[in-house]
N, C-alpha and C positions, 0 to 999 in steps of 0.2 A: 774634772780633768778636761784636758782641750779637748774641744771635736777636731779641732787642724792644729797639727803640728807646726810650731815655728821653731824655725832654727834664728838665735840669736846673740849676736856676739856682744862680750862685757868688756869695757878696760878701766882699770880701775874699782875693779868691786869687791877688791877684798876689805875695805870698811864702809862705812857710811853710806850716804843714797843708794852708791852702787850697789853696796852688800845687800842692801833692804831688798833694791828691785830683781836682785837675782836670786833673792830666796822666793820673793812670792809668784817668780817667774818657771822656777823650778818647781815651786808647790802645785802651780796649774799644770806641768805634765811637757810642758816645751822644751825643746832640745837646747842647752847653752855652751856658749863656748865660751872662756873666759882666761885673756893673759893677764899673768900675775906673775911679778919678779921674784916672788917666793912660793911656788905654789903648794907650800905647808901652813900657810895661813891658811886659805880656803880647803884646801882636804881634809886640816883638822874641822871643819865647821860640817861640811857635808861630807864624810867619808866616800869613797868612792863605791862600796858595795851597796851605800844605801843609796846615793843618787847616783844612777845609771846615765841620767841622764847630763851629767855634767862632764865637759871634758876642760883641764886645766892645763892650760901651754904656759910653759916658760917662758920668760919673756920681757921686751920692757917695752911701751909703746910710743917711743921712737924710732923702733926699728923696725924699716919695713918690713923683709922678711918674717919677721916673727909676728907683724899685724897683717900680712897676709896669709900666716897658716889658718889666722880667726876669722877669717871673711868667706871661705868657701863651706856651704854648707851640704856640698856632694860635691861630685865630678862634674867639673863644666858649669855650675850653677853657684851665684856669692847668697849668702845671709840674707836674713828678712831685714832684719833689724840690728842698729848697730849702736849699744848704748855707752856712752865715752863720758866717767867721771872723775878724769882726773885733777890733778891740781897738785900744787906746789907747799912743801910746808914753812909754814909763816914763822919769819924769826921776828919777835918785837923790839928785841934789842937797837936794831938795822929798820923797823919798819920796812920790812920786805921779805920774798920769799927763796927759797934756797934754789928753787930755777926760775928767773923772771919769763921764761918763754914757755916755759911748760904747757900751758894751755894751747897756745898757738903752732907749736908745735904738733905735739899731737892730733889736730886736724886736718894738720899738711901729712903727716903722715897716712891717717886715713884715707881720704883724697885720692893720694901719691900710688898708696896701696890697690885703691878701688881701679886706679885708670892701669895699673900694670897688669890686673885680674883680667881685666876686659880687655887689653890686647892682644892678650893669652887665648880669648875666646872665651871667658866667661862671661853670663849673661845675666842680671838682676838689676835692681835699683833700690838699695837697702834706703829702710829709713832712718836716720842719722838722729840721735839725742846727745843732746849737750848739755854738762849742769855746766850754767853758769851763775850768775847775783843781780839783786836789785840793786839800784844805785847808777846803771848806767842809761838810763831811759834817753832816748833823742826828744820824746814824745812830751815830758813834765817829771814832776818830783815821783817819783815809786818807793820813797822811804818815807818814814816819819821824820820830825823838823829836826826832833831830838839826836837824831841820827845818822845826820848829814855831818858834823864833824870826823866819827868813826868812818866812813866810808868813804869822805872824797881826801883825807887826810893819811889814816895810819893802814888803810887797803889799798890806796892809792897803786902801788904797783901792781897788784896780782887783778886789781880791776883792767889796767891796760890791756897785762896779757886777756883776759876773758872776752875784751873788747874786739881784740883782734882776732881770738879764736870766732867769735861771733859771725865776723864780716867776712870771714872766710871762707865760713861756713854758707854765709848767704847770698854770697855772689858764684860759690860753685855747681849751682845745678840741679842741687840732690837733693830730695826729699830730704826734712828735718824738721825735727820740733828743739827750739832753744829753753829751757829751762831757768828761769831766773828764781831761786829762793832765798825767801827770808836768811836774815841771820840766822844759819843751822845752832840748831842744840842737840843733847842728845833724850833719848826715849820714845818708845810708841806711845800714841795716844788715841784716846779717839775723840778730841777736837776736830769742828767743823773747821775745812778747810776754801779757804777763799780763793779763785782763780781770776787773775786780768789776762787779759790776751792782747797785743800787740801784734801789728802789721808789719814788717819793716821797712814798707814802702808807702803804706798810708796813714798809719799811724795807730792808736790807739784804739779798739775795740772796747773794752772795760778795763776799770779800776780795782787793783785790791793793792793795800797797802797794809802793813802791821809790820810787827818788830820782829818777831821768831816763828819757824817750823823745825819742826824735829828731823833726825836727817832720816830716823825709819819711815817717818809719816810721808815722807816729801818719795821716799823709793817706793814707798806702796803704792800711791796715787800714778807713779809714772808708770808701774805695773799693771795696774789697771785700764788705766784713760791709754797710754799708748802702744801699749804688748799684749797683754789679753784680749783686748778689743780695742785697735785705734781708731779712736776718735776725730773726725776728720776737720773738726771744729779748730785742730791742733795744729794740723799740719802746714807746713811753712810757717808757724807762728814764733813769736814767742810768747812763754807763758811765765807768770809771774803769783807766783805761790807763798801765802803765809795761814797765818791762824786768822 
């Protein structure tokens, strides 16, 4: 269990990465907040007599008010950490997603949220994660060759939006760690996972490149490396995660 409590806020985590990272966020003993437009997804997964420690707001996160109930984690005082994995769901028909802004959106909302907290008089500086993808490196290629058709062609849009949420993110100020993974699949594993890290002002740190990570493998590592214990190696980064 934790020796220090964090209180941390989720959006997006009623599937995938997010889901991963806020069970094994929960399993170590930390407090989490977490808005969910349905919040019967998540209660069926962790009932609420057995996890105490989870509290589940209504909500959609574009909206400020309802991303402001998730950022205060007492009176006067916002969240440690703030992990935001949302995304748009992809029509192939269209090549495209059902909200092309979605991503960038919701960082202006966090943002938007974090500066209205603070004129109110609350006081913290949350660290901000973002899942975003390889494919948009300024730095060289972070895909295989194989797989430069699928990404600059039929993700095309949802890459823009990510791109934008990216830059928003790192011209604003705030602590953050960027998340780029592999093409998600699904299953835990225990495959060794490979880490590049990127600057986004000097460039490239280290190389990892491959095809797929899983989307639980990919929640556990962020669990680990930047909520359990963050890793400082991380922060203002971005990181670029596969097999």
């Amino acid at each position: 269990m934790a020796t220090h409590c964090k209180t941390v806020t989720f959006l997006g985590a009623s599937t995938g990465v997010g889901l991963s990272a806020l069970k094994h966020t929960l399993a170590a003993g930390h407090r989490c907040i977490a808005l969910c437009r349905i919040p019967s997804k998540l209660t069926a997964i962790f009932p609420p007599e057995t996890t105490p420690n989870l509290q589940v707001v209504q909500g959609n996160a574009h909206d400020i008010a309802a991303v402001s109930k998730c950022l205060v984690a007492e009176e006067g005082k916002l969240v440690e950490e703030i992990i935001s994995t949302i995304g748009g769901k992809f029509i192939p028909s269209k090549i495209t997603i059902d909200d092309k802004e979605v991503c960038r959106k919701g960082i202006t909302t966090i943002l938007e949220a974090l500066a209205l907290l603070r004129s109110g008089g609350a006081i913290g500086k949350p660290h901000i994660v973002v899942g975003s993808t390889t494919g948009m490196s300024r730095f060289g290629r972070d895909i295989p060759l194989a797989m430069i058709p699928l990404y600059h062609v039929m993700l095309k849009v949802p890459h823009e939006d990510k791109k934008a949420m990216e830059d928003r993110l790192i011209e604003s100020g705030e602590a953050y760690t960027i998340i780029r993974a592999s093409l998600l699949v699904d299953g835990e594993t225990s495959k060794e996972i490979r880490v590049g890290v990127e600057d986004p002002k000097t460039g490239r740190e280290s190389k990892a490149i491959g095809y797929t990570i899983s989307r639980e493998d990919t929640g556990k590592w962020v669990a680990d490396n930047l909520v359990l214990q963050l890793d400082g190696r991380y922060v203002n980064k971005i990181v670029m995660m596969t097999y």
